[in-house]
PDB file of N, CA, C and O in Angstrom:
ATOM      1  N   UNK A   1      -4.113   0.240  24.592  1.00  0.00           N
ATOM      2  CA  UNK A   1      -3.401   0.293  25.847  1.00  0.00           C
ATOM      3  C   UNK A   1      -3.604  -1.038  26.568  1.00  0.00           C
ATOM      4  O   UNK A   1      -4.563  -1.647  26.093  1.00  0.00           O
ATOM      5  N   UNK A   2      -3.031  -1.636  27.510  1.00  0.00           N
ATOM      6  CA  UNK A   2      -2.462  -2.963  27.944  1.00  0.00           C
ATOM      7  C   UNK A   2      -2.773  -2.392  29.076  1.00  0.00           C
ATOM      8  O   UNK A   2      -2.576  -1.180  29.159  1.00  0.00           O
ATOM      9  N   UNK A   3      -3.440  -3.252  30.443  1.00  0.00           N
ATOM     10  CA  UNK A   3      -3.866  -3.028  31.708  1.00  0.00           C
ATOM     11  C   UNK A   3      -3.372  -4.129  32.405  1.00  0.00           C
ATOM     12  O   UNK A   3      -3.850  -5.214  32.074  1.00  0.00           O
ATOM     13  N   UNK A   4      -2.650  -4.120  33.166  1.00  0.00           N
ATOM     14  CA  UNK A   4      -2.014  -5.041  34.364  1.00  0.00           C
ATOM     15  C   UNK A   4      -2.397  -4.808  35.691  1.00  0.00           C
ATOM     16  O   UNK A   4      -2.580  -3.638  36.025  1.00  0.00           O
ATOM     17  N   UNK A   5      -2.518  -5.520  36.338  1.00  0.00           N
ATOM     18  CA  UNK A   5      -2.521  -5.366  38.134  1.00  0.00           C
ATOM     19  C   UNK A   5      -1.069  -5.641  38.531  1.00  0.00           C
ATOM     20  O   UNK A   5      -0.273  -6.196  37.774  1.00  0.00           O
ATOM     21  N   UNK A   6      -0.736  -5.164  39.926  1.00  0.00           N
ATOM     22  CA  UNK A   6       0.511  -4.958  40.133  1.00  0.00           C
ATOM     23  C   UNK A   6       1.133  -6.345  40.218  1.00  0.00           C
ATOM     24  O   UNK A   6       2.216  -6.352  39.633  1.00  0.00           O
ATOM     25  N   UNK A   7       0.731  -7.808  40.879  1.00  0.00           N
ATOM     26  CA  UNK A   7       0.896  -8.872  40.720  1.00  0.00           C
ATOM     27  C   UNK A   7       1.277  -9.476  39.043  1.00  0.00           C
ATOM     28  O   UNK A   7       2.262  -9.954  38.479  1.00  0.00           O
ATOM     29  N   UNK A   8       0.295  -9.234  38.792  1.00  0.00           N
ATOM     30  CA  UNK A   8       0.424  -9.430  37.208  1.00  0.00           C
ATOM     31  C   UNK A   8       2.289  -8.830  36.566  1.00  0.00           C
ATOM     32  O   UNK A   8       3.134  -9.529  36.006  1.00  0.00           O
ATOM     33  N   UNK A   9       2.365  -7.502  36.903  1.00  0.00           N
ATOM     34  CA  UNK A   9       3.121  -7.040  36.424  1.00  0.00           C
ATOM     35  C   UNK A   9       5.044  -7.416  37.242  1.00  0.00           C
ATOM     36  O   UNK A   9       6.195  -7.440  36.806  1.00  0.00           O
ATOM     37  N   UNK A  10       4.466  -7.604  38.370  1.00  0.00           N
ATOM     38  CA  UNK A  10       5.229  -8.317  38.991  1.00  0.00           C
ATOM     39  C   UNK A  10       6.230  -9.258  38.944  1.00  0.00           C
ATOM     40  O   UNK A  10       7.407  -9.198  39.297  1.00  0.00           O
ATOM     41  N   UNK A  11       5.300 -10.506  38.243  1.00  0.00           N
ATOM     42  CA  UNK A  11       5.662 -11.790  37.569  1.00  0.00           C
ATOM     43  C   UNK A  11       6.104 -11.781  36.163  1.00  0.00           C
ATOM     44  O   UNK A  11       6.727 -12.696  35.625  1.00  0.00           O
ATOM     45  N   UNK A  12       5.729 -10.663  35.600  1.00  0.00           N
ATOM     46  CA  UNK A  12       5.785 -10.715  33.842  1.00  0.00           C
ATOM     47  C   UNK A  12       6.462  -9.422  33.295  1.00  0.00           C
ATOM     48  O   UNK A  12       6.464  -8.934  32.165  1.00  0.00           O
ATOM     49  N   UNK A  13       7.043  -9.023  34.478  1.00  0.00           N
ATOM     50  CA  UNK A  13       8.084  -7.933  33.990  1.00  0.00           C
ATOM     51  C   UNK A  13       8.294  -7.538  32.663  1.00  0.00           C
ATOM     52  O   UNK A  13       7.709  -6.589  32.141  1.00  0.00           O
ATOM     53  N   UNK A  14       9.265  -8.377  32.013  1.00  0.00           N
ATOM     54  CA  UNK A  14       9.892  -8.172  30.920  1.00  0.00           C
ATOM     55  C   UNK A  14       8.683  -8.645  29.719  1.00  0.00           C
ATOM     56  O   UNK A  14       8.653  -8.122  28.605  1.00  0.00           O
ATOM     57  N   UNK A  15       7.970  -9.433  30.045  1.00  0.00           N
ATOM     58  CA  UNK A  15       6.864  -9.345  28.782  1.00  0.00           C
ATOM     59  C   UNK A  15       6.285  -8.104  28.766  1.00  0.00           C
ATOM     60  O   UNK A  15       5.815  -7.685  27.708  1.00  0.00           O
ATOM     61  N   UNK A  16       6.236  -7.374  29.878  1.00  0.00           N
ATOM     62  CA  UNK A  16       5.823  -6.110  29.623  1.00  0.00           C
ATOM     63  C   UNK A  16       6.515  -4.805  29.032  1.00  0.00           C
ATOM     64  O   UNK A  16       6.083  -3.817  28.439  1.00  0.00           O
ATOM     65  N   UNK A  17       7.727  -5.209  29.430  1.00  0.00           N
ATOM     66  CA  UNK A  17       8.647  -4.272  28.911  1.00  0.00           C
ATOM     67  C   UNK A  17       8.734  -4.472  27.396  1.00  0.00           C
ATOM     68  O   UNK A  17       8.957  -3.493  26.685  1.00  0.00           O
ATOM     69  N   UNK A  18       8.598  -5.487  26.953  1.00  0.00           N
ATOM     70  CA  UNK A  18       8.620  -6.081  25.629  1.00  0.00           C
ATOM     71  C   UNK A  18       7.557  -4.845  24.790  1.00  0.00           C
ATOM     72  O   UNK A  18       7.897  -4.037  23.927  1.00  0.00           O
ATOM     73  N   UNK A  19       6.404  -5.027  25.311  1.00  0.00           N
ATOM     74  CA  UNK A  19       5.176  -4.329  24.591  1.00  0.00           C
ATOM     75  C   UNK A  19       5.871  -2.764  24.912  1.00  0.00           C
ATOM     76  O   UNK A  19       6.356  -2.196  23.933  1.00  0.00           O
ATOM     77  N   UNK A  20       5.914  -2.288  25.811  1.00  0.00           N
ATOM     78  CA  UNK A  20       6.725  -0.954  26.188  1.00  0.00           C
ATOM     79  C   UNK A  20       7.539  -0.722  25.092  1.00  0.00           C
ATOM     80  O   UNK A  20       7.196   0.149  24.294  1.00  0.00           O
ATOM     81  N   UNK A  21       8.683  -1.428  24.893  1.00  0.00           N
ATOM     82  CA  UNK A  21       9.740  -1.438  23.825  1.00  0.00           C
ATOM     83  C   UNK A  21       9.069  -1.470  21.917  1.00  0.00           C
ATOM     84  O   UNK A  21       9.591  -1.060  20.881  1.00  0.00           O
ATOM     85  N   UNK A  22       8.013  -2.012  22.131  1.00  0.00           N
ATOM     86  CA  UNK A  22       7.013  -1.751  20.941  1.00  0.00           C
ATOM     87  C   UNK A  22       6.345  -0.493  20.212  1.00  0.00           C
ATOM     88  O   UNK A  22       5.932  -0.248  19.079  1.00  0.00           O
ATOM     89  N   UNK A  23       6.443   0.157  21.393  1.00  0.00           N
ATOM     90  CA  UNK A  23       5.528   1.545  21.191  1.00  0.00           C
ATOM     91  C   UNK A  23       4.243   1.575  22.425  1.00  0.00           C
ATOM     92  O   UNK A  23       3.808   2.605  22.940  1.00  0.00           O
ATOM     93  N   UNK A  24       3.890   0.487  22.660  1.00  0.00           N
ATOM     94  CA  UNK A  24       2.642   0.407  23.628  1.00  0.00           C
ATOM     95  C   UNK A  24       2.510   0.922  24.972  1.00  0.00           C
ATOM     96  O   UNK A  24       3.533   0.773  25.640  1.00  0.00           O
ATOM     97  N   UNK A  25       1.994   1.222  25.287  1.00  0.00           N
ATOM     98  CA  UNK A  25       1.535   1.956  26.807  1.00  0.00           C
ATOM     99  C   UNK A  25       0.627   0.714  27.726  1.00  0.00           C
ATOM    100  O   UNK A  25      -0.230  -0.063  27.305  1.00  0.00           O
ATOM    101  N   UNK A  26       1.049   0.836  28.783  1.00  0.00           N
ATOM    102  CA  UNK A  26       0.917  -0.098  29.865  1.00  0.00           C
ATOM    103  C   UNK A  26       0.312   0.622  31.255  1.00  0.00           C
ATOM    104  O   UNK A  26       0.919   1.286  32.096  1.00  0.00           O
ATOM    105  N   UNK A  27      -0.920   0.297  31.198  1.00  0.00           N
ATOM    106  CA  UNK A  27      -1.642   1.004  32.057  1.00  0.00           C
ATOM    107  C   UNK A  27      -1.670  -0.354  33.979  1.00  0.00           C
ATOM    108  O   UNK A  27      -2.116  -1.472  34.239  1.00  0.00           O
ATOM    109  N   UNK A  28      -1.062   0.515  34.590  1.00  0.00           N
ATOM    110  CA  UNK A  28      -0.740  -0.493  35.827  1.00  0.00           C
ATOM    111  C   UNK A  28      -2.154   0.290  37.136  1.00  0.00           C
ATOM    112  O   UNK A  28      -2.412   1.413  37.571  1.00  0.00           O
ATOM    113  N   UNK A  29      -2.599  -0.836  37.276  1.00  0.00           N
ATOM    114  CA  UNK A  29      -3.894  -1.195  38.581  1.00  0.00           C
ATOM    115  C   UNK A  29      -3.791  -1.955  39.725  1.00  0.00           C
ATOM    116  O   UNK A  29      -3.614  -3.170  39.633  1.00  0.00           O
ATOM    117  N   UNK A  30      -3.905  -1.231  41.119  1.00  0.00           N
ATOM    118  CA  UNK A  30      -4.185  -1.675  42.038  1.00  0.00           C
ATOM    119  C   UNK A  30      -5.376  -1.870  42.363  1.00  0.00           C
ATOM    120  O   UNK A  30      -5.906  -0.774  42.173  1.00  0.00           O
ATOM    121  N   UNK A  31      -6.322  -2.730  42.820  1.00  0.00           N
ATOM    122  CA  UNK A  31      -7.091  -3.021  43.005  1.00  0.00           C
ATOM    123  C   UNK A  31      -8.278  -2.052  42.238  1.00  0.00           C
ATOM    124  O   UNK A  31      -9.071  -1.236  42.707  1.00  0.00           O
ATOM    125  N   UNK A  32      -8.019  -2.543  40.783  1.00  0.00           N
ATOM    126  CA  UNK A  32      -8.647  -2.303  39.611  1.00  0.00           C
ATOM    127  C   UNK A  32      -8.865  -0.695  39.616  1.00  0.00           C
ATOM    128  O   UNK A  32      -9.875  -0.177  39.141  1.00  0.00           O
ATOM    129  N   UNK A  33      -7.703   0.103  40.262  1.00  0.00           N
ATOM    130  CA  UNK A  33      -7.991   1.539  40.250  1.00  0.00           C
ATOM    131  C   UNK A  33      -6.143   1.874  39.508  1.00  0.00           C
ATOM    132  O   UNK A  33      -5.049   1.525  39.950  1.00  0.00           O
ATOM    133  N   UNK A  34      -6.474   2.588  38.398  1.00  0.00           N
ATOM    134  CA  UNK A  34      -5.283   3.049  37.664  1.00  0.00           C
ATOM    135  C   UNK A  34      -4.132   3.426  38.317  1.00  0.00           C
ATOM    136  O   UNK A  34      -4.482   4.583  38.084  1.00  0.00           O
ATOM    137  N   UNK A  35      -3.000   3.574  38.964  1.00  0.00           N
ATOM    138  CA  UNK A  35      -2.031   4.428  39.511  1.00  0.00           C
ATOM    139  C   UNK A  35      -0.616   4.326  38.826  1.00  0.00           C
ATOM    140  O   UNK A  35       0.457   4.433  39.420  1.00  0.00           O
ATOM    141  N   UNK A  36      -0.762   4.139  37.694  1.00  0.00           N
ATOM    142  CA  UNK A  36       0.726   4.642  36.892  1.00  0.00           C
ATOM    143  C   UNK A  36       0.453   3.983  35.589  1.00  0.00           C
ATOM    144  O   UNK A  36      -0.617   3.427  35.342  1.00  0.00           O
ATOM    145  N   UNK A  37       1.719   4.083  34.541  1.00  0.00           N
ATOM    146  CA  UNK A  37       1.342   4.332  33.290  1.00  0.00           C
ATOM    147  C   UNK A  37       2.840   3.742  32.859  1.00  0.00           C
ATOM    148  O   UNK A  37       3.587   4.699  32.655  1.00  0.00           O
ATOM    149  N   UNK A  38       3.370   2.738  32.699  1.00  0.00           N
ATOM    150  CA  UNK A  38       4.345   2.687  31.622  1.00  0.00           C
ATOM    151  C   UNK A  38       4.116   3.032  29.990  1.00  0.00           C
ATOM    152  O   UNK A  38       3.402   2.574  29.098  1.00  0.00           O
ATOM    153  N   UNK A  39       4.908   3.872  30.080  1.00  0.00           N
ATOM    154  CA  UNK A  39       4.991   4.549  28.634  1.00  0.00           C
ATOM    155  C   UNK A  39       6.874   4.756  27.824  1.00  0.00           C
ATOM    156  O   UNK A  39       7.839   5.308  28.353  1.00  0.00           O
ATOM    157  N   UNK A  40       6.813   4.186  26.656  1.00  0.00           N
ATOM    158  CA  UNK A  40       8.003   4.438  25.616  1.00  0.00           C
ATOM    159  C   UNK A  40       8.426   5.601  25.939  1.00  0.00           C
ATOM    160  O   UNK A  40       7.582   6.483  26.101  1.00  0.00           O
ATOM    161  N   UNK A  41      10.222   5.990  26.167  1.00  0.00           N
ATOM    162  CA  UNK A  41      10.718   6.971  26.156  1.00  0.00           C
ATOM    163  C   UNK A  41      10.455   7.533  25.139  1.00  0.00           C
ATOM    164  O   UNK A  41       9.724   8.522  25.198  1.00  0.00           O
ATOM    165  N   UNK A  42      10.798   7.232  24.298  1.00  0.00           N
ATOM    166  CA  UNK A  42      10.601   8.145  22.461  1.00  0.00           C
ATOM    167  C   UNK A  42       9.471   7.232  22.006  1.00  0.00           C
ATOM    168  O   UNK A  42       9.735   6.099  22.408  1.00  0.00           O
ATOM    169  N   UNK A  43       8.258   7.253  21.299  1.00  0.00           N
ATOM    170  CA  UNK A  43       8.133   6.647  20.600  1.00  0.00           C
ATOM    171  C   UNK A  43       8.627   6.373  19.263  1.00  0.00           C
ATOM    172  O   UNK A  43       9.183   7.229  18.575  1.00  0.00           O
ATOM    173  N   UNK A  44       8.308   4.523  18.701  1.00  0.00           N
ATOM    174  CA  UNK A  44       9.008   4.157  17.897  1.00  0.00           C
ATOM    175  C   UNK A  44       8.587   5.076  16.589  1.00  0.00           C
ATOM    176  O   UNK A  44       7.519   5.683  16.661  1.00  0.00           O
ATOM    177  N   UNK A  45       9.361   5.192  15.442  1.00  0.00           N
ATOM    178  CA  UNK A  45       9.481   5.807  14.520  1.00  0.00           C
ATOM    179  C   UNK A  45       8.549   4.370  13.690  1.00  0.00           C
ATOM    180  O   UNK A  45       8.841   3.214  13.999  1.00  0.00           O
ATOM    181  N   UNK A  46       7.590   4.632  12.785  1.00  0.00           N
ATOM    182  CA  UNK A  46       7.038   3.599  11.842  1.00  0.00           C
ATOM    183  C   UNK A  46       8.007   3.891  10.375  1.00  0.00           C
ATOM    184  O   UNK A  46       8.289   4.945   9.805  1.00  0.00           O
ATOM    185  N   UNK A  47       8.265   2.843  10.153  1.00  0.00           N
ATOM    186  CA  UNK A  47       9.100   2.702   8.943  1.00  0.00           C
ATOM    187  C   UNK A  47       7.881   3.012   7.904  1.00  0.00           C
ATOM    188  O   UNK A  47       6.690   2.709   7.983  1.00  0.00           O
ATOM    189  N   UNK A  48       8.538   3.661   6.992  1.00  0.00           N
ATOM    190  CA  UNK A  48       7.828   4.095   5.376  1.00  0.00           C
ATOM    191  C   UNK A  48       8.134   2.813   4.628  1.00  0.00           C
ATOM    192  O   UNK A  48       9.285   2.430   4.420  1.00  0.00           O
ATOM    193  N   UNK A  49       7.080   2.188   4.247  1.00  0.00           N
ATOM    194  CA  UNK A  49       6.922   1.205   3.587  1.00  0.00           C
ATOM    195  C   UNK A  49       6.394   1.441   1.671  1.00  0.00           C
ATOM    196  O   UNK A  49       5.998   0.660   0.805  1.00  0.00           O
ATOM    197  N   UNK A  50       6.625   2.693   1.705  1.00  0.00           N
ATOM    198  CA  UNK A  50       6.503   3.073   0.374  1.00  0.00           C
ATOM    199  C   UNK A  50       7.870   2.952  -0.296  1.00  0.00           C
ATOM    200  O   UNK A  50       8.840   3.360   0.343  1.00  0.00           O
ATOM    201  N   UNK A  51       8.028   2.510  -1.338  1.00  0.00           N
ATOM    202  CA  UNK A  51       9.036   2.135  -2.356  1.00  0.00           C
ATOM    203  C   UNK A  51       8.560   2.709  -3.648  1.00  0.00           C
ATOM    204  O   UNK A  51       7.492   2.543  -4.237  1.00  0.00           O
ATOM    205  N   UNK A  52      10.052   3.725  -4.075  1.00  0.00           N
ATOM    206  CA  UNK A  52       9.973   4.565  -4.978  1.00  0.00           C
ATOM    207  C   UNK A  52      10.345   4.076  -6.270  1.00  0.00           C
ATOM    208  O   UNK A  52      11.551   3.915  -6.457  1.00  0.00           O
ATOM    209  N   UNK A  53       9.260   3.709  -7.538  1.00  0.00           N
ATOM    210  CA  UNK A  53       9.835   3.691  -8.625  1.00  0.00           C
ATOM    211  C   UNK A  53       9.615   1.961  -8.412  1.00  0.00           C
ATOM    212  O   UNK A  53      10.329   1.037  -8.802  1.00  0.00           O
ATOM    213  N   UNK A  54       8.503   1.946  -7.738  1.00  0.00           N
ATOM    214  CA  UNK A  54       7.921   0.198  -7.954  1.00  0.00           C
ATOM    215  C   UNK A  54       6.477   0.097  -8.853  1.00  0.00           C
ATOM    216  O   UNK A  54       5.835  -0.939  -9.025  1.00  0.00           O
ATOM    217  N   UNK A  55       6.117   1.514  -9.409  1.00  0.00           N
ATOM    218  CA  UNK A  55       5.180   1.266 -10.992  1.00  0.00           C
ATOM    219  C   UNK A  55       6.101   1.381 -11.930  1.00  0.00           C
ATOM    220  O   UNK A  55       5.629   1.344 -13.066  1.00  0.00           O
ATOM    221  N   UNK A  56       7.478   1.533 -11.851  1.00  0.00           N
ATOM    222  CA  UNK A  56       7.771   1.786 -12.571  1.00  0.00           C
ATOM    223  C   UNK A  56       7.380   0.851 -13.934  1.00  0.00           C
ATOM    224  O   UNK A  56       7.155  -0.307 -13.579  1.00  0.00           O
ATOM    225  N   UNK A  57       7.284   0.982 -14.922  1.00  0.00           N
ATOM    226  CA  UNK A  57       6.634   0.518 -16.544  1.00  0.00           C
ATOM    227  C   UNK A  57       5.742  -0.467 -16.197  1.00  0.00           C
ATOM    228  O   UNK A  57       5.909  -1.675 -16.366  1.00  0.00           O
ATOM    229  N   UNK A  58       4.658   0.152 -15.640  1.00  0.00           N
ATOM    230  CA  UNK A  58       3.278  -0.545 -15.554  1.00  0.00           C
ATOM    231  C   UNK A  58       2.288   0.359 -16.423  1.00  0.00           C
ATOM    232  O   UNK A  58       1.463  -0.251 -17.103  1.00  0.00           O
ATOM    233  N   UNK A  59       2.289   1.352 -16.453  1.00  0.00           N
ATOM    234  CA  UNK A  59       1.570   2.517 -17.029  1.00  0.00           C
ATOM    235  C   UNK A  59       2.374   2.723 -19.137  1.00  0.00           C
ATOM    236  O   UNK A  59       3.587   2.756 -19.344  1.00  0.00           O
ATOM    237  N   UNK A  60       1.569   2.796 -20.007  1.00  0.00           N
ATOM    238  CA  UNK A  60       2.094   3.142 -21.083  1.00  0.00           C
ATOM    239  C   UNK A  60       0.752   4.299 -21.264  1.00  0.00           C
ATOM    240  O   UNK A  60      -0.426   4.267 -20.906  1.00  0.00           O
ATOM    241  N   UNK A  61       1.486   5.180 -21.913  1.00  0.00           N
ATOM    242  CA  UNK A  61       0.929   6.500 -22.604  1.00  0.00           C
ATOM    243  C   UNK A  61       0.964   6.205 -24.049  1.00  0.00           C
ATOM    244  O   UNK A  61       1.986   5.831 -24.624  1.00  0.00           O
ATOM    245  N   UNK A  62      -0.401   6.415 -24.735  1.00  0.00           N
ATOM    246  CA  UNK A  62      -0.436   6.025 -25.877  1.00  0.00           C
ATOM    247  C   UNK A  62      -0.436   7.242 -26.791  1.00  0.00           C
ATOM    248  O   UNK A  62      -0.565   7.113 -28.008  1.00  0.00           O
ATOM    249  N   UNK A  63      -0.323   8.175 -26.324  1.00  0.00           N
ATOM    250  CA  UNK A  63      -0.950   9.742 -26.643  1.00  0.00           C
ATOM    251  C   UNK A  63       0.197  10.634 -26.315  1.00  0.00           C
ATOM    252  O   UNK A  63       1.048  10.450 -25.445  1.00  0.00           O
ATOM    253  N   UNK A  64       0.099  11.517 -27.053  1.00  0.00           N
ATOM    254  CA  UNK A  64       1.658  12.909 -27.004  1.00  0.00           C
ATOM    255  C   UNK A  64       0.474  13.658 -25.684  1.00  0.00           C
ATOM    256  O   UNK A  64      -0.648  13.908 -26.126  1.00  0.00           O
ATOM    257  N   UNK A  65       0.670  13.928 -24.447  1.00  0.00           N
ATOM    258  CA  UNK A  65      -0.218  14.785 -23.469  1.00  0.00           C
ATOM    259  C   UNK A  65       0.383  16.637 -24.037  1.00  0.00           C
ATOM    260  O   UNK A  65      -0.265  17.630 -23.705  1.00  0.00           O
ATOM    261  N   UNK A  66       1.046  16.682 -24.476  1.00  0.00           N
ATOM    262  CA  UNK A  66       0.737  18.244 -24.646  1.00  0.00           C
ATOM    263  C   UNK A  66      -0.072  18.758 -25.703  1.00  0.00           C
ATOM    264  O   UNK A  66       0.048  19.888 -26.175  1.00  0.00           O
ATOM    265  N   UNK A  67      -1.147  17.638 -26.167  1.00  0.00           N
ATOM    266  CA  UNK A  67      -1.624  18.303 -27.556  1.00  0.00           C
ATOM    267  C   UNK A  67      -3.311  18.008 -26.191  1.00  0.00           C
ATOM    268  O   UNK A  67      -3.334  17.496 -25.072  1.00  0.00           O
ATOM    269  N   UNK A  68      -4.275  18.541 -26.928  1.00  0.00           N
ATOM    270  CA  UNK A  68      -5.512  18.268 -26.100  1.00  0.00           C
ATOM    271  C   UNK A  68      -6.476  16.981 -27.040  1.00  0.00           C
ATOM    272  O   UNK A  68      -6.605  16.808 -28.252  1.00  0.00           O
ATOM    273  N   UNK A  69      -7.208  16.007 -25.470  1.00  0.00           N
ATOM    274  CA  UNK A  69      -7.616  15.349 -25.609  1.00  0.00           C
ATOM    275  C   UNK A  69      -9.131  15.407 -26.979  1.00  0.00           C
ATOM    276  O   UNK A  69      -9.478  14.710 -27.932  1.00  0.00           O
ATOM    277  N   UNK A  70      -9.538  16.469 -26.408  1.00  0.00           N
ATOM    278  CA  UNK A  70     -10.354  16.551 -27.372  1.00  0.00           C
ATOM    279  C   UNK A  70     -10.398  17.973 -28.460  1.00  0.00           C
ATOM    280  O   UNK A  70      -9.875  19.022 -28.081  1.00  0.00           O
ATOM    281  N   UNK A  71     -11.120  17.870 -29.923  1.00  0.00           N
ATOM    282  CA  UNK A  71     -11.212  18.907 -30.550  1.00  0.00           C
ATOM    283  C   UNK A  71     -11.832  20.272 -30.171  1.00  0.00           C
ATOM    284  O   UNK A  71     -12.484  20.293 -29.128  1.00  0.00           O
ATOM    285  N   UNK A  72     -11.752  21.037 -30.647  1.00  0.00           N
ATOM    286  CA  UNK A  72     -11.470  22.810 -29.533  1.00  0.00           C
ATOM    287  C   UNK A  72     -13.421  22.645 -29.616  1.00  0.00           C
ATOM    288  O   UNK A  72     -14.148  22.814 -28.636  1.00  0.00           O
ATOM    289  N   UNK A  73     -13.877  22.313 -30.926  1.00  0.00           N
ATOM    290  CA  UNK A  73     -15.341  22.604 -30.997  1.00  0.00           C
ATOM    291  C   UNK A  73     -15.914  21.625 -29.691  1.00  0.00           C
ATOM    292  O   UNK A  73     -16.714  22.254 -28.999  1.00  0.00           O
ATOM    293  N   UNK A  74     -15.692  20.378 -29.272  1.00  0.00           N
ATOM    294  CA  UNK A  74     -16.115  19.761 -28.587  1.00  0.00           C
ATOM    295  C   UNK A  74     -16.108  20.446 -27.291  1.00  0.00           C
ATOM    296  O   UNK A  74     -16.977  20.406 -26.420  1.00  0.00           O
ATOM    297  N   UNK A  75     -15.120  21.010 -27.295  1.00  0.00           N
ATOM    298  CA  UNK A  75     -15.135  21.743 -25.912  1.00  0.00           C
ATOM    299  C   UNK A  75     -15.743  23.544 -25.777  1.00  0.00           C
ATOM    300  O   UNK A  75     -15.852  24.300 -24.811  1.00  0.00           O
ATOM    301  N   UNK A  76     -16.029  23.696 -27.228  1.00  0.00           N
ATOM    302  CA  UNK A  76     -17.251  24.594 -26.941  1.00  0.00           C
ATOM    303  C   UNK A  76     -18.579  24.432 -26.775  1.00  0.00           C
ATOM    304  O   UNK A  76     -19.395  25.272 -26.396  1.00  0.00           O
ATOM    305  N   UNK A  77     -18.820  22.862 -27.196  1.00  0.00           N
ATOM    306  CA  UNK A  77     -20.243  22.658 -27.324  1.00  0.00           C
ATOM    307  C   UNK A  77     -20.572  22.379 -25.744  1.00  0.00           C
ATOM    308  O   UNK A  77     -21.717  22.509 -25.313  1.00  0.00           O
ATOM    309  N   UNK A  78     -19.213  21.893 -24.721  1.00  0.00           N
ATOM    310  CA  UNK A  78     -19.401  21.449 -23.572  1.00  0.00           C
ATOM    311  C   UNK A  78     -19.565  22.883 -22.559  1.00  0.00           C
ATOM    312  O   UNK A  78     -19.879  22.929 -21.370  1.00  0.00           O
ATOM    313  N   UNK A  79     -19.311  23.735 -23.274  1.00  0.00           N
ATOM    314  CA  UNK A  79     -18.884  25.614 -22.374  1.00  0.00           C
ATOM    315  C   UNK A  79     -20.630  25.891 -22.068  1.00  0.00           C
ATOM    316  O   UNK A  79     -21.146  26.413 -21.079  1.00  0.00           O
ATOM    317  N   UNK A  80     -21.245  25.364 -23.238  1.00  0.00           N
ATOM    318  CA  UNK A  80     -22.595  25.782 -23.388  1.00  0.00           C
ATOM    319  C   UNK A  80     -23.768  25.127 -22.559  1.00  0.00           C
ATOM    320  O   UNK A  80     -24.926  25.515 -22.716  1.00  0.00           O
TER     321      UNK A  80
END
């Protein structure tokens, strides 16, 4: 959160509105005592920066996966 005095905010209007327009909250002080709050009508939506099908053929499978990794006895000796 961003803290201004009313002078401050006065003079720098639109730099403030700027951060407002960001998503940010703007905490406004009169003589270093809080009395209002600029705050974003909606806040902004964060863009998904995930991209689908960017491993694509990085990974190779060397192995058929529906058969099992190991022999059935190995995995009785592990039950025990």
């Amino acid at each position: 959160m961003i803290i201004a005095n009313v002078a401050e905010l006065k003079n720098k209007l639109s730099k403030f509105l700027t951060f407002v327009d960001q998503g940010e909250e703007v905490e406004i002080c009169k003589h270093n005592i809080p009395v209002a709050r600029l705050i974003p009508v909606k806040p902004k939506k964060r863009k998904n920066r995930t991209q689908l099908g960017c491993g694509l053929g990085s990974v190779q499978i060397h192995t058929d996966l529906t058969q099992p990794l190991m022999p059935d006895s190995v995995w009785e000796m592990l039950k025990k």
